[in-house]
C-alpha positions as CSV (number, residue, x, y, z in Angstrom):
1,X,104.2,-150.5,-48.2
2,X,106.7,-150.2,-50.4
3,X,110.1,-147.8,-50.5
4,X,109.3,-144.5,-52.6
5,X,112.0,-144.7,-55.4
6,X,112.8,-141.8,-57.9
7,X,111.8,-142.0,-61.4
8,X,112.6,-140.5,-64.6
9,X,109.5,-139.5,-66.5
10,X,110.2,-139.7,-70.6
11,X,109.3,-138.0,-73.5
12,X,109.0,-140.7,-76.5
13,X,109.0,-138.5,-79.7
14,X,112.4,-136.6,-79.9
15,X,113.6,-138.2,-76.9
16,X,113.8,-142.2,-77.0
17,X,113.1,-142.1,-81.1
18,X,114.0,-140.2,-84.3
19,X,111.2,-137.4,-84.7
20,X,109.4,-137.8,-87.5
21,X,105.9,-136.1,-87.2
22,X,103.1,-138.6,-86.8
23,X,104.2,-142.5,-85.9
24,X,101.0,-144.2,-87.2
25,X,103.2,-147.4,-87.4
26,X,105.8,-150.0,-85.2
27,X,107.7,-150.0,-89.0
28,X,108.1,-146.2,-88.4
29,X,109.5,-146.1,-85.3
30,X,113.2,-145.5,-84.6
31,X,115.4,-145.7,-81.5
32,X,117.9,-142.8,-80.8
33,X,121.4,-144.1,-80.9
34,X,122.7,-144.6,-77.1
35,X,119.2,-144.8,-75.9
36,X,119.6,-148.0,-74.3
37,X,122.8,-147.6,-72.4
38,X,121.3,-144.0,-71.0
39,X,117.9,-145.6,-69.9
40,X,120.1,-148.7,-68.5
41,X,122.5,-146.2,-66.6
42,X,119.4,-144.7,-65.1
43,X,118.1,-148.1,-63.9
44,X,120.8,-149.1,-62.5
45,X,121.1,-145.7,-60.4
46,X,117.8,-146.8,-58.8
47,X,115.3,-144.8,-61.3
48,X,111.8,-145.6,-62.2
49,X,111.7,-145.6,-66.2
50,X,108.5,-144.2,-66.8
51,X,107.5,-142.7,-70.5
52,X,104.6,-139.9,-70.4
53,X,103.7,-139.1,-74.4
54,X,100.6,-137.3,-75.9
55,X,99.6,-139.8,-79.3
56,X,96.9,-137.8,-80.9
57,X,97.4,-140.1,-83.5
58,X,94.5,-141.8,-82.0
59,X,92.3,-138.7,-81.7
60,X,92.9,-137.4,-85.0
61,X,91.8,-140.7,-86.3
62,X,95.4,-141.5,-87.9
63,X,95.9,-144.5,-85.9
64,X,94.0,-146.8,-83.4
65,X,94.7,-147.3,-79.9
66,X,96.2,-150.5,-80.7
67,X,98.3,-150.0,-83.2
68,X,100.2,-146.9,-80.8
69,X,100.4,-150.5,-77.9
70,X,102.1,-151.9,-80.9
71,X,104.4,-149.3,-81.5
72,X,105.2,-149.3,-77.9
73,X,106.0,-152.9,-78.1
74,X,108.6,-152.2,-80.7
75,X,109.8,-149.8,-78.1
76,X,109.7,-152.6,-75.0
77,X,111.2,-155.1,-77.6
78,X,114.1,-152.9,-78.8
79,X,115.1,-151.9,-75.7
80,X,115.1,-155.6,-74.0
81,X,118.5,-155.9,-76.8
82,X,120.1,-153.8,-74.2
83,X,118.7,-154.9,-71.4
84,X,116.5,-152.7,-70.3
85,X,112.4,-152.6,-69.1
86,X,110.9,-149.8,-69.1
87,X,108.2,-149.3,-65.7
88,X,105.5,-148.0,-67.9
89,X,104.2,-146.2,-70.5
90,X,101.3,-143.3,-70.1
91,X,99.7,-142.3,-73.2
92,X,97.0,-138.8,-73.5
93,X,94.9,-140.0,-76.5
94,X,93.4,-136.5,-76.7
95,X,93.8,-133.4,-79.0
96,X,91.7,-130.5,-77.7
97,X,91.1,-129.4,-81.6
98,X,87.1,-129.7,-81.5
99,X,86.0,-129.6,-85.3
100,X,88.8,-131.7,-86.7
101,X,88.5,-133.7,-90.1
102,X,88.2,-137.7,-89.7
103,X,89.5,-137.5,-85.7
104,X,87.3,-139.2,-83.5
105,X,84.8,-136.8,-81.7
106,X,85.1,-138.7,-78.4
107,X,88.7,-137.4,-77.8
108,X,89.2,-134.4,-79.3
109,X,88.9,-132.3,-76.2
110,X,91.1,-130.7,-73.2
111,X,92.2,-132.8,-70.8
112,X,94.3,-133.1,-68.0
113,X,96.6,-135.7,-69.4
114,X,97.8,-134.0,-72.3
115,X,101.4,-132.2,-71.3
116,X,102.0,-129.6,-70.5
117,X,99.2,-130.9,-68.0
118,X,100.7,-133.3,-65.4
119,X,97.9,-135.4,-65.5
120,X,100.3,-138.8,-66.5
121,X,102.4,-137.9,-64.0
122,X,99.8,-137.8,-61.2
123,X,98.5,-141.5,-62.8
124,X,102.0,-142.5,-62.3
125,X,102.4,-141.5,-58.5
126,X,99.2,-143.6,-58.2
127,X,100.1,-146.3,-59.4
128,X,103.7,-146.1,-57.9
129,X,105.5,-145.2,-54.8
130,X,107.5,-142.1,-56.5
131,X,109.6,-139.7,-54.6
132,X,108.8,-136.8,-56.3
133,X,111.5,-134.8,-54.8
134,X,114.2,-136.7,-56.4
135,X,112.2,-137.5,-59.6
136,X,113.0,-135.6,-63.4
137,X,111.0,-135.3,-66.7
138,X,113.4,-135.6,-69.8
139,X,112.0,-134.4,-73.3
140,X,113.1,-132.4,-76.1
141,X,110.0,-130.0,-76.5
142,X,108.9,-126.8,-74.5
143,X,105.9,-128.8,-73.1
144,X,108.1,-130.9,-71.3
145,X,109.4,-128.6,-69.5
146,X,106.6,-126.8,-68.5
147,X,105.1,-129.9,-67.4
148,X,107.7,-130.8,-64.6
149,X,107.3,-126.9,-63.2
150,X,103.8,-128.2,-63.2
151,X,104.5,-130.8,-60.9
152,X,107.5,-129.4,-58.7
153,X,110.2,-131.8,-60.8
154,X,113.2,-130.7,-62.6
155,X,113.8,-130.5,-65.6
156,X,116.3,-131.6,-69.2
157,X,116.0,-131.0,-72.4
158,X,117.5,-132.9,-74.7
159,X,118.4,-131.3,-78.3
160,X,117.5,-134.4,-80.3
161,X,113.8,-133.1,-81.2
162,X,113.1,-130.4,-83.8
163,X,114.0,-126.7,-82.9
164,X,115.6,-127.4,-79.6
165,X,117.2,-124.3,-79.5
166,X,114.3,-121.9,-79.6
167,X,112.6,-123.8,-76.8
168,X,115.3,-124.5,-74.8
169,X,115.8,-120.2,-74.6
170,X,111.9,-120.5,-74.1
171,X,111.4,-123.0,-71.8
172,X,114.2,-122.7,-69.3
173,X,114.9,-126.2,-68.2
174,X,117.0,-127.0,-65.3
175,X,119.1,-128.2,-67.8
176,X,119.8,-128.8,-71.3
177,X,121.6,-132.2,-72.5
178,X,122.6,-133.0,-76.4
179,X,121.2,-136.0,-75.9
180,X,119.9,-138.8,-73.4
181,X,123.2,-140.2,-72.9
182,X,124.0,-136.9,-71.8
183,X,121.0,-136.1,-69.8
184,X,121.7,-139.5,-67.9
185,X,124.8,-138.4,-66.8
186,X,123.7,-135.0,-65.1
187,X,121.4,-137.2,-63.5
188,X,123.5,-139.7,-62.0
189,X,126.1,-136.9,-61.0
190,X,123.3,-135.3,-59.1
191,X,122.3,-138.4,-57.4
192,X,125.8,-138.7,-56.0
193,X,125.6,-135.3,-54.3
């Protein structure tokens, strides 16, 4: 049996990449300056790298479940230029909008998966040996933050997503960071303690 290790649950939109509404496209995707030394740092400190991200691209019909793997292999791709795997990446598909134009009937529902539900997280514990009690969600959106009350881990918000400030008043993370880079280093100052 393996050694539970810690791991950092991620936001995508906002967090790793430049917000820009729906990403329908790997062409459309952007990295976040200093993303790669931040996501390194937290390897190296022993974290799991684990992104959790609702795409309801897929249930509103905007783009296909493969074309979201594609964008994720921009992701995996652009991050190898700094050295640097991520463990995995959980998507919710879902949008709980029942009667919505050209999305796909099949997913448009509530879930479990969708955050502020902690359902990717629970996936994730299955799938890994995760020691919750040293383990953080990182995101830039109120739903984030809820989500890791959810599931007794703690909590930064990073201001790199849209109206930060609001939610950050709203939300009440543990803590809030400007930016991953930031957010890393609370983390690795707390694992020193």
């Amino acid at each position: 049996m393996s050694i539970p290790r810690p791991a950092i649950f991620l936001d995508r939109d906002g967090t790793l990449n430049v917000e820009k509404g729906h990403i329908k496209r790997p062409d459309e995707f952007e990295l976040l300056p200093g993303v790669g030394s931040a996501l390194r740092r937290l390897y190296e400190a022993g974290f799991l790298l684990i992104v959790v991200t609702n795409q309801s691209v897929i249930a509103r019909g905007l783009a296909s479940a493969a074309d979201v793997d594609a964008i994720h292999m921009r992701l995996r791709e652009t991050l190898a230029t700094d050295g640097v795997a991520l463990d995995a990446i959980y998507v919710c598909p879902h949008f709980p909008e029942r009667d919505l134009p050209g999305g796909r009937p099949e997913l448009l529902r509530a879930c479990e998966c969708r955050k502020p539900g902690i359902g990717l997280i629970q996936q994730a514990c299955r799938d890994f040996a995760i020691d919750q009690s040293r383990s953080w969600v990182i995101g830039d959106q109120a739903r984030d933050v809820e989500m890791a009350r959810r599931a007794g881990l703690r909590s930064i918000l990073v201001q790199t997503g849209v109206d930060v400030k609001a939610q950050a008043l709203a939300a009440k993370p543990d803590h809030v960071a400007a930016d991953l880079a930031a957010a890393a280093a609370i983390v690795a100052a707390d694992a020193r303690t």
